[in-house]
N, C-alpha and C positions, 0 to 999 in steps of 0.2 A: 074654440079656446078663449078664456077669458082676457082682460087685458091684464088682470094681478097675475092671472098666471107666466103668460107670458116675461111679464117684468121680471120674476124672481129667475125664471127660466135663463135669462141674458143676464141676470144677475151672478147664476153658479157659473155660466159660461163666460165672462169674467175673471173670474174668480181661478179658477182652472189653467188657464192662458197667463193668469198673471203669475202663478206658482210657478207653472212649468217654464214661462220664459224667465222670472226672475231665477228660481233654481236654475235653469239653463246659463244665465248669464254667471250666477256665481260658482257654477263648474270653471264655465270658460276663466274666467280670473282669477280664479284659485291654481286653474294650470298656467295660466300667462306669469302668474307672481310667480309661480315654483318655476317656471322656466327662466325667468330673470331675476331668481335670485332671491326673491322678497321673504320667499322659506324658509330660508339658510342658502350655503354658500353650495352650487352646482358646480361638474367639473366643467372646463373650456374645452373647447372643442381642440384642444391640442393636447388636450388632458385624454378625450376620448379615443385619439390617433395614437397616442403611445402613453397609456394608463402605467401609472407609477407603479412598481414592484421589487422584491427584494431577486434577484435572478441567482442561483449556483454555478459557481466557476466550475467547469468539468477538467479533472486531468484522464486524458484520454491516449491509449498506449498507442505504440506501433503499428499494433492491427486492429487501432478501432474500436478497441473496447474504453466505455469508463470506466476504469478503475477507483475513482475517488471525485471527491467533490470539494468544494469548501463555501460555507452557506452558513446564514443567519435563519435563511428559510428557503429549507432543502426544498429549490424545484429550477425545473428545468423546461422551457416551456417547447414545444412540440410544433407541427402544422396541422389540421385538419387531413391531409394528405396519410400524413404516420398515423391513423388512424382505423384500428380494423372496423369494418361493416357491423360485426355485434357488436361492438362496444357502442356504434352511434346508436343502432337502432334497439339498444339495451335503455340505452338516457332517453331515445323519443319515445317508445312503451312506457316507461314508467314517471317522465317528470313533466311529458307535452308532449301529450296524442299528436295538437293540431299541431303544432311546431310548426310546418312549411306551410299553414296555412293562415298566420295572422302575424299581425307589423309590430310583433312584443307587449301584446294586451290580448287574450285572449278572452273577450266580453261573453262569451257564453258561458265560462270554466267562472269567469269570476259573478254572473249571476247566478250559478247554480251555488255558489260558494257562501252568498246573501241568504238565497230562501233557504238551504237546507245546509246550516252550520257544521262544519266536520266534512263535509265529501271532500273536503279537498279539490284540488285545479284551479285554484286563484291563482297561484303564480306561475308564470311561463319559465321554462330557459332562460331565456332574456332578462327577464325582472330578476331573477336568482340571479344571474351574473351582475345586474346595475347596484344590487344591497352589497353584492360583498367585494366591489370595485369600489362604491362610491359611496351608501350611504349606510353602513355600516351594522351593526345588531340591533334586533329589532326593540323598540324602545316598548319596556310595562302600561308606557301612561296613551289609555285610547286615543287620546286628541292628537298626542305627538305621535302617535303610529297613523294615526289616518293622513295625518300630514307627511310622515315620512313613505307612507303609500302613494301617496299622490307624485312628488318626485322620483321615487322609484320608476311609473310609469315615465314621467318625462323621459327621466333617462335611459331607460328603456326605448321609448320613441326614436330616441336619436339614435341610440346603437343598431336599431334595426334599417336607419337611414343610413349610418357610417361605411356598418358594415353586412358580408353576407352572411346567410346562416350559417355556411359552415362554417369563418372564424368565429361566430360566435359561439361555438358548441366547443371548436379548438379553445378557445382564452378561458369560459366557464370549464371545462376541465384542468385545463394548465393551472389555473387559479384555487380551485378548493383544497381544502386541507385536508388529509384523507387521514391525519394524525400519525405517531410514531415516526414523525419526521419524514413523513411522504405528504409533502406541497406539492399537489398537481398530480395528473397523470401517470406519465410518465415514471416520478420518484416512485409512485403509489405501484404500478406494476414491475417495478425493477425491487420494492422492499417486501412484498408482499409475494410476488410468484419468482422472482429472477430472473425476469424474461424485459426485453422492450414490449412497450402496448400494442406495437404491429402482431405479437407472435400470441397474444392472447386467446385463448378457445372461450366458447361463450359462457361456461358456468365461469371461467375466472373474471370475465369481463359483469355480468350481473352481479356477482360479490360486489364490483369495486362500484357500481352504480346502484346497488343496495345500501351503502354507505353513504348517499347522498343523502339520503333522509336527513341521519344525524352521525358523523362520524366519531364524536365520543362514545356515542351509545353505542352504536353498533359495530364495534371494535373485536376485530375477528381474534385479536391475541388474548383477549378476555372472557367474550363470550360467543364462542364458535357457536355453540349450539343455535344463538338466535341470530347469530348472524348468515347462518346456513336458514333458519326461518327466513328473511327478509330478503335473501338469494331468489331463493323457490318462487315470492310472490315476485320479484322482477320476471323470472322465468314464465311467470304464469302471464305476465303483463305481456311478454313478446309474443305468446300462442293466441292471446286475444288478439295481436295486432299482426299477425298469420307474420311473424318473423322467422318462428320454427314453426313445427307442426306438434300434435298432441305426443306423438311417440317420442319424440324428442327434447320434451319440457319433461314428462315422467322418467325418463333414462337421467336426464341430467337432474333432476331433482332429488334421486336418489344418490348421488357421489357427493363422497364426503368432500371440505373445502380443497383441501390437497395445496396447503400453504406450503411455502417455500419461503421461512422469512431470514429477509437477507436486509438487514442493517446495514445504513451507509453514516457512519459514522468514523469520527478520525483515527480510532484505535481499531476497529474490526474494517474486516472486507482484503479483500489485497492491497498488496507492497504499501501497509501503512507506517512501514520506519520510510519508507522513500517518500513518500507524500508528508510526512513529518519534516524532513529535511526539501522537501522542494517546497513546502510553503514558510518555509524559512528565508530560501532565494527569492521564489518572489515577493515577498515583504519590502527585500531591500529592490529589486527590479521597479516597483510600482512608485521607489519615493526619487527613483533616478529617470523613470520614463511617464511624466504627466500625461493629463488628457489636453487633447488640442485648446480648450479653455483653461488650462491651468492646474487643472483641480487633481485629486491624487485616485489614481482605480485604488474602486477596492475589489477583491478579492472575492469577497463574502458577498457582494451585492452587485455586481457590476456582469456577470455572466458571462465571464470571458473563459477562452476554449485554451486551455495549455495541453499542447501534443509533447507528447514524450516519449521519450525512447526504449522506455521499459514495453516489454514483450508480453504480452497479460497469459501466453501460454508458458513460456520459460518462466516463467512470476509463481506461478501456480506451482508448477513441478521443484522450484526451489526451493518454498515452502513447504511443499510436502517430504520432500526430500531432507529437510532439517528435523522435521516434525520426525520423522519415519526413524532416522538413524538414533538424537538424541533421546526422543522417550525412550528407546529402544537400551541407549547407553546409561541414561540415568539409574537405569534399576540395579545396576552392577553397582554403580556409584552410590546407593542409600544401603543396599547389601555390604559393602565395603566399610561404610560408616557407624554400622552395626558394633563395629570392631575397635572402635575408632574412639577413646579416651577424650578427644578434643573437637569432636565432629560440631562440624563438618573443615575443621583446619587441623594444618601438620602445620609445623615448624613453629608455633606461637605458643606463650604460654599465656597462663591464664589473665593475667593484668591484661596483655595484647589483646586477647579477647576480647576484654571488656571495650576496650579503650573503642576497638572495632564496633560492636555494636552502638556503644555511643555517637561512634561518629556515624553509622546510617541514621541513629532517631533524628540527630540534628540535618541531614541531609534529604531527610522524610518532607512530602508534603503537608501531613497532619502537625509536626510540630512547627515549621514556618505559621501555618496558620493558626497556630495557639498564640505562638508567641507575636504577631499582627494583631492579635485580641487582648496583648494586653496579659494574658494568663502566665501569672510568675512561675520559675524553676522548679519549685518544690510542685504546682499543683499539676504542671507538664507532667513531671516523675510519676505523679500518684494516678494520673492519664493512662499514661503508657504501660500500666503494670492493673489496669484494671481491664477483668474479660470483656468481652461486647462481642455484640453479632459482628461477622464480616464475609465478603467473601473472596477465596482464596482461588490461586492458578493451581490446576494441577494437570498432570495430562492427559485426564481421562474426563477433565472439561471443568468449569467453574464449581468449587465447592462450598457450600453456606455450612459455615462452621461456627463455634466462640471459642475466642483467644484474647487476648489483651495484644495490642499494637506493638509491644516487645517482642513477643511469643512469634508472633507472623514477623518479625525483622529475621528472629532466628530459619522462623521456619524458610525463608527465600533465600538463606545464604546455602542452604541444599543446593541447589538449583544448578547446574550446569549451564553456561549460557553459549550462543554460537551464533556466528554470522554468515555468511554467502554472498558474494559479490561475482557477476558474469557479466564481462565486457566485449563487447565484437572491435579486436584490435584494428581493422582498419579502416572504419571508422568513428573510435571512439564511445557509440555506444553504448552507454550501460544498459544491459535488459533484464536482469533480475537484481534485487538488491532485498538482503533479506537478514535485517540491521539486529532480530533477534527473537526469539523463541513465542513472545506473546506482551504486544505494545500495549496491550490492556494494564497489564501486570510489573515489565520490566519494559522501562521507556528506555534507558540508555542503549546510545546505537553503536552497535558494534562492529557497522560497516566504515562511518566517517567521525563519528564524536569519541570512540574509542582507541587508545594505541598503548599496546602490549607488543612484547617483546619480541620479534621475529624469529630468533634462532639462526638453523638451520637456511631457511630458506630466503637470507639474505648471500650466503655465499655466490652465486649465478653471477651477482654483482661482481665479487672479486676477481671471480672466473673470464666472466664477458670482458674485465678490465684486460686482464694478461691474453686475452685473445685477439684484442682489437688495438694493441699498444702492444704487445708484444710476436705479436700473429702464431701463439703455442697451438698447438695442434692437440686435438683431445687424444693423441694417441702418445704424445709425449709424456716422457715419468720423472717423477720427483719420486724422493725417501720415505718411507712411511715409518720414520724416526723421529721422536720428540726435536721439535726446533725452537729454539729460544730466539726472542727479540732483548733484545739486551738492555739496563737500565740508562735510560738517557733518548733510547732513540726513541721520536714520536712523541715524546714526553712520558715516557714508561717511567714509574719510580721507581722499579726495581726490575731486576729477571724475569721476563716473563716465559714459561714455558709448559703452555696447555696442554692438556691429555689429551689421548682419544677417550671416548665415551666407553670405549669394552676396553680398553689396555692392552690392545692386541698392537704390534708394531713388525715391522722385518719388510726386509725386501724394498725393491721397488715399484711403482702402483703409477697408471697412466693418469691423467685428467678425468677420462672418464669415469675407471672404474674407484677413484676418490671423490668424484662427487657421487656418484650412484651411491658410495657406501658412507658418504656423509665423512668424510672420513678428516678430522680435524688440525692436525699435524701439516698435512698438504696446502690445508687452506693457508694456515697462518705462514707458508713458504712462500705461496702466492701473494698475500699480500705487502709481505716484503720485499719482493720484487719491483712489485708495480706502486706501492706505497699509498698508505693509506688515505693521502689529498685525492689519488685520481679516482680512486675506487667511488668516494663519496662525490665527486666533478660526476661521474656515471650514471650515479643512481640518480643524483639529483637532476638529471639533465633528462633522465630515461621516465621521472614524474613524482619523486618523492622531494614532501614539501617540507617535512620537517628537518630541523637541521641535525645533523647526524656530527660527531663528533669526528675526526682526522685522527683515531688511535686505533691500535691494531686488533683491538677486541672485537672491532665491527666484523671481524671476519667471520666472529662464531653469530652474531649474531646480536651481539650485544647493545642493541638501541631499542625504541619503541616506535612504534610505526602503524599506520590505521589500515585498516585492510582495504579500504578505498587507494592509497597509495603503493599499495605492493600489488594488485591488481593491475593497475593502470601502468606501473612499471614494467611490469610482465608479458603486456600485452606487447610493449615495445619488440621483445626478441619475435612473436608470431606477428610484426610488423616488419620486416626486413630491417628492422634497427630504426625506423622512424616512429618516433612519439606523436601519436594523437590524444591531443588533451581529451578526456573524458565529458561525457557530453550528457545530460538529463533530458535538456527541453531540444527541441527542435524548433518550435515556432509556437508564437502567441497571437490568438485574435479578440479580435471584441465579440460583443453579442450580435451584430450585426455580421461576421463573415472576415469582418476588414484584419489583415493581416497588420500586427502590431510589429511584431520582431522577426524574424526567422535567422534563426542561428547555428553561426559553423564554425568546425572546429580550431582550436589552432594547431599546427603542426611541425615538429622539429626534429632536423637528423641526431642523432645521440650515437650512435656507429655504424658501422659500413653494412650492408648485404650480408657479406661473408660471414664477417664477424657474429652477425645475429644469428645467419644459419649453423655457425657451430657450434652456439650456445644450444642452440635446440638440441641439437646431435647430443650434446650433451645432456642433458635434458632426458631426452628419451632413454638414456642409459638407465635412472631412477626407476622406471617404469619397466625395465626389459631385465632390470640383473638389479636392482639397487630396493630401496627401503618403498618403491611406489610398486613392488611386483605383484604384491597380493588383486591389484586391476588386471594381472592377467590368469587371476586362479577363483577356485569357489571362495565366493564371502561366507566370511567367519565372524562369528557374532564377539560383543567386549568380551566374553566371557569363555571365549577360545572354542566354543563349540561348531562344530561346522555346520551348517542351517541348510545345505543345500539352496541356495540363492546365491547363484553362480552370477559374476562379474564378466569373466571371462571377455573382457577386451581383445581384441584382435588389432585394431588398427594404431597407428603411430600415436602415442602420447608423451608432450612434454611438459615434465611434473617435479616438485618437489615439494617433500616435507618437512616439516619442523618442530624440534620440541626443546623446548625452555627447561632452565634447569627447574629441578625437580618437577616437570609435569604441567608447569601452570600453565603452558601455553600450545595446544595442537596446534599444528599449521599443514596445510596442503595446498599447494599450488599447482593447476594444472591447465596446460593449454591444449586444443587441436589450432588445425589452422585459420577460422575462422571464430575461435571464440578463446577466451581466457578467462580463468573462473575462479576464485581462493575460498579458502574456509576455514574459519577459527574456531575452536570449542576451548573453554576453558570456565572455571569458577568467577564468580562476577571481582572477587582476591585472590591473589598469586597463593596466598595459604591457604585455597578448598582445589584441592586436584587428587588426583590418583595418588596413592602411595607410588603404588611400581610403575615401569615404563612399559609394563606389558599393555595394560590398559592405557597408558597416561600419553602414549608417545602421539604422533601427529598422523601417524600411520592405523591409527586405532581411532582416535577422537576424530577426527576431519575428511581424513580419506575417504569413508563410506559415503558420507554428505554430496559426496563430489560423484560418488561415481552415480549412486541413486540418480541425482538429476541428471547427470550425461545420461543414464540407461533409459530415463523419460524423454527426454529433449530427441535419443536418438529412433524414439519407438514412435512419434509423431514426425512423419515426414513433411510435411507442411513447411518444420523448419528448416531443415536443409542445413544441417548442422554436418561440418564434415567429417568422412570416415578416409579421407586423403592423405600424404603424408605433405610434411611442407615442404613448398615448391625450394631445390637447390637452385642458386642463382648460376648463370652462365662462370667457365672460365674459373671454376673453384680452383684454388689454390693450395688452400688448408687440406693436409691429410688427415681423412675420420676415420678410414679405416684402416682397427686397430686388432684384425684378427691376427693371431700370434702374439699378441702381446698383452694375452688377456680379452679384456672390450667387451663383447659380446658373448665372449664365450666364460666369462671368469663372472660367479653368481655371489660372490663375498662380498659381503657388507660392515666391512670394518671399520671400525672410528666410532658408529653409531649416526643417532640425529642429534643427541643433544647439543647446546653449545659450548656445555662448560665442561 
């Protein structure tokens, strides 16, 4: 060999060595800069132990189920644990083969990824979790992407040093946005199948990691078809990586997606009028209980666990049971209105009318936010009277209609509305609460933000007063003769001297069988006796918070009162006479576990054992001889036809109903011994109700409501809902039985329900 040749030979060899160790060296400093910083800003290592996120507060029932959320960004993060086997080994087939076999750089995936552009496997796991933790969407300009590659790896490096792979598979699933308000896992298999991620099968679990790709794109509510394409290839990725076998990727690649999509939003899902009102409570709860530094939870982001007392099975069954009776009543009700000169109002004329619909446009949220914009009178008017698309409630599901924003005020004054409230008296409680017909559409709750008229079935009050201060026995009789209160007494401005509801009178009539038949003459002798200061000392003592006037009209019924409060009062008598305040939450934690509150009731005697349990005896009377007996016969439908959907109660129930003058308010009250339950039906105005009382009464509009969910609650044993009668206290004193003088054997219903 020559000595030129030689030379130039040490010369390329040089040259070579110099490349490679300069290149070498500007790798290494290109990761040393990006690891300290010189990049842009890296997270700290306290950053990478508990990475910043938006978390969802869970309100979660009695038995464990979530029922509702509340979130800025619906997710809920999980462990690696709650995690099925296909879902993991769904994510390692299709996103990193190697996964358990490189430290969050997979150098073979990303040199294939160099020479032949498009294969794909440059990124691991791991790098996919450090972009959408730390350094955010990927940037158009090459330079700043090679650079924002280069820390991805960093970060990547460390989380594979942090932590193991299985939080990392757990945090990168908890973390991506599967869209339609499914952040993470979890949200994504509870909005998408209705299941936890534990209970997933593997075509539903390849859907939701087919969606890794790109989850706008490949959005199963839009376009099933390809997203049952991009299903099949994950399926096909797990046969290649022997997770199933061939017989088993062809069977599943044939079934359709088999969505179940279950929206977690504040108007749908269950008890969303009760989760409207408990994230009212804790609003105020969070500005009166800080966080150990000071600062204020939120709600939305803070991931905190609120246990509640609502029952997610009697939840269901209430609702269904409102659903079931009122579509079912409605139709009678738009049938009726057919007929109807002023429909959907009696007793108004036409200026009233107006003046009505006026006052919902200004009550409207459309015109609030006209008039926040500035938008004068005259052009609101010209708004509200022009058609537009919208869509509308009906009960046969959301309807996409055009009306002008008038047209739909009128068309919701149709509407019947109804609530439900079920409390477990001896502990306070609440397990179904079911504020109104459909929170998408009508927000006003009709279990605690509304109070209508009671009727009827405020009289128990009067009753339990002259039983517990006077110790009368349900078998004792008063006249079933018009009784006057005279002007002056009470503050009465004149004569007062109430009818009964049918103008039937004669005779004399026990306790019992006068409240059984409602029967109004009695009452108002009652409450002159025991006077109307104590009656009101009773109720308000027994849980109602509104102030109730000291005149002798209360006896028919005459105040307003929320079905939250007559509830809770109610439950007192299937309480042996002690009040337990009414209870939501039970206990609040953080996202860590840690117990913030846990809460109990408070509890007050309001009258004796005795006294309670003869209230009930009486009570039972309604339901055995009185206006509640139809729970012991075949249900009849509004419209008087007999449907063969038999009722047929057998066991002890203590109940009453109620109906407002002219119709505008149904009421039923019913208790067994471990639960107490009320139901209102009525027009969202006293002027949209039934004409007649046949339909209108409280025994017609409510009663169904009430027995449906008893006939559900009592068909799922699970709940342990009693078919008992209530326990007599020791050493009774009071005489109930009242055979011979009527009682049990006398089936009259005279007075009526109404109260006027």
């Amino acid at each position: 060999m020559s000595k030129k040749q030689t030379i130039n030979f040490k010369k390329y060899l040089i040259w070579f060595w110099g490349i490679f160790l300069g290149g070498f060296t500007i790798v290494v400093f290109t990761f040393l800069f990006a690891s300290w910083g010189f990049l842009g800003a890296l997270p700290t290592f306290k950053d990478l132990e508990s990475p910043e996120s938006n978390l969802a507060t869970e309100v979660i029932s009695s038995d464990g189920v979530t029922i509702g959320k509340y979130a800025k960004e619906n997710r809920t993060p999980i462990k690696f644990s709650e995690l099925p086997d296909n879902l993991v080994n769904a994510l390692i087939a299709t996103e990193d083969e190697r996964f358990y076999e490189h430290s969050g750089i997979d150098f073979r995936g990303t040199t294939r990824a160099v020479l032949k552009p498009g294969s794909g496997g440059a990124s691991t796991i791991t790098q996919q979790l450090a972009r959408m933790l730390f350094t955010g969407e990927k940037s158009r300009n090459k330079v700043k992407r090679v650079l924002e590659k280069v820390k991805e790896w960093v970060v990547a490096t460390k989380l594979e040093t942090q932590y193991t792979k299985q939080e990392i598979i757990a945090m990168y699933l908890n973390k991506y946005d599967f869209l339609n308000q499914a952040v993470g896992i979890r949200s994504a298999a509870r909005i998408y199948f209705g299941k936890e991620p534990k209970d997933l099968v593997v075509s539903e679990s390849a859907m939701l990691i087919g969606m890794l790709k790109n989850s706008s794109y490949f959005n199963p509510l839009r376009r099933e078809a390809l997203v049952k394409q991009r299903r099949n290839v994950v399926l096909l990725q797990m046969t290649k990586n022997d997770f199933i076998t061939e017989e088993e990727k062809v069977k599943l690649q044939q079934q359709p997606l088999n969505l179940n999509y279950t929206p977690e939003r504040h108007d749908v899902g269950l008890a969303t009028y009760f989760r409207a009102h408990l994230q009212k409570l804790m609003r105020t709860w969070v500005q009166n209980n800080p966080k150990p530094n000071g600062e204020q939870y939120d709600i939305f982001r803070d991931g905190l666990k609120i246990y509640v007392t609502i029952d997610s099975r009697m939840q269901k069954y209430a609702e269904e049971a409102v659903k079931e009776h009122i579509s079912n009543l409605q139709t009678y009700f738009f049938d009726e209105q057919k007929r109807n000169k002023t429909a959907p109002f009696y007793d108004l004329d036409t200026d009233q009318i107006e003046r009505s619909f006026e006052r919902a446009k200004k009550n409207s949220e459309r015109y609030r936010r006209l008039m926040d914009a500035g938008v004068s009178s005259k052009e609101i008017d010209k708004i509200f009277k022009t058609k537009t698309e919208m869509t509308v409630f009906s009960w046969k599901g959301d309807k996409d209609t055009i009306m002008s924003p008038m047209d739909s005020i009128k068309y919701y004054k149709y509407f019947l509305r109804s609530g439900l409230l079920s409390i477990e008296p001896q502990t306070g409680h609440i397990k179904a609460w079911v504020g109104g017909i459909d929170n998408k559409h009508f927000k006003y709750d009709a279990v605690a933000q509304q109070k209508r008229q009671v009727g009827s079935t405020f009289k128990p009050f009067v009753y339990a007063t002259a039983i517990n201060q006077l110790r009368m026995s349900p078998c004792d009789e008063l006249p079933n003769t018009p009784y006057t209160i005279p002007q002056g007494k009470y503050g009465v401005s004149q004569d007062w001297t109430p009818q009964n509801s049918d103008g039937k009178y004669g005779g004399m009539m026990t306790l019992k069988d006068a409240l059984a038949g409602s029967v109004n003459v009695v009452t108002v002798n009652l409450i002159d006796k025991v006077t109307p200061e104590n009656v009101v000392r009773l109720a308000k003592a027994a849980g109602i918070e509104t102030d109730i006037p000291a005149n002798p009209a209360i006896a028919l019924g005459a105040v307003d009162l929320s079905l939250l409060e007559m509830v809770s009062a109610y439950s007192t008598f299937a309480n042996k006479g002690l009040r337990v305040s009414p209870m939501i939450i039970t206990r609040i934690e953080d996202k860590n576990g840690t117990v913030l509150k846990d809460f109990v009731p408070e509890t007050q005697e309001v009258l004796s054992e005795e006294s309670a349990y003869v209230i009930l005896n009486l009570l039972k009377g309604v339901t055995e001889s009185g206006s509640g007996i139809r729970l012991r016969s075949t249900y009849t439908s509004a419209g008087g036809a007999a449907t063969g959907f038999p009722y047929l109660f057998t066991n002890p129930i203590a109940g009453k109903t109620g109906t407002t003058q002219n119709q505008s308010d149904g009421w039923f009250m019913g208790m067994v011994p471990n639960l107490a339950t009320g139901v209102w039906t009525g027009g969202e105005e006293r002027a949209v109700h039934f004409k007649g009382i046949t339909k209108g009464q409280g025994a017609t509009m409510s009663l169904p409501s009430w027995a449906i969910f008893m006939r559900k609650c009592y068909a799922d044993k699970t709940l342990n809902i009693s078919k008992e009668d209530f326990v007599s206290p020791e050493n009774l004193s009071i005489n109930i039985d009242c055979k011979g003088k009527g009682g049990e054997e006398n089936n009259s219903n005279s007075g009526g329900d109404t109260n006027f």
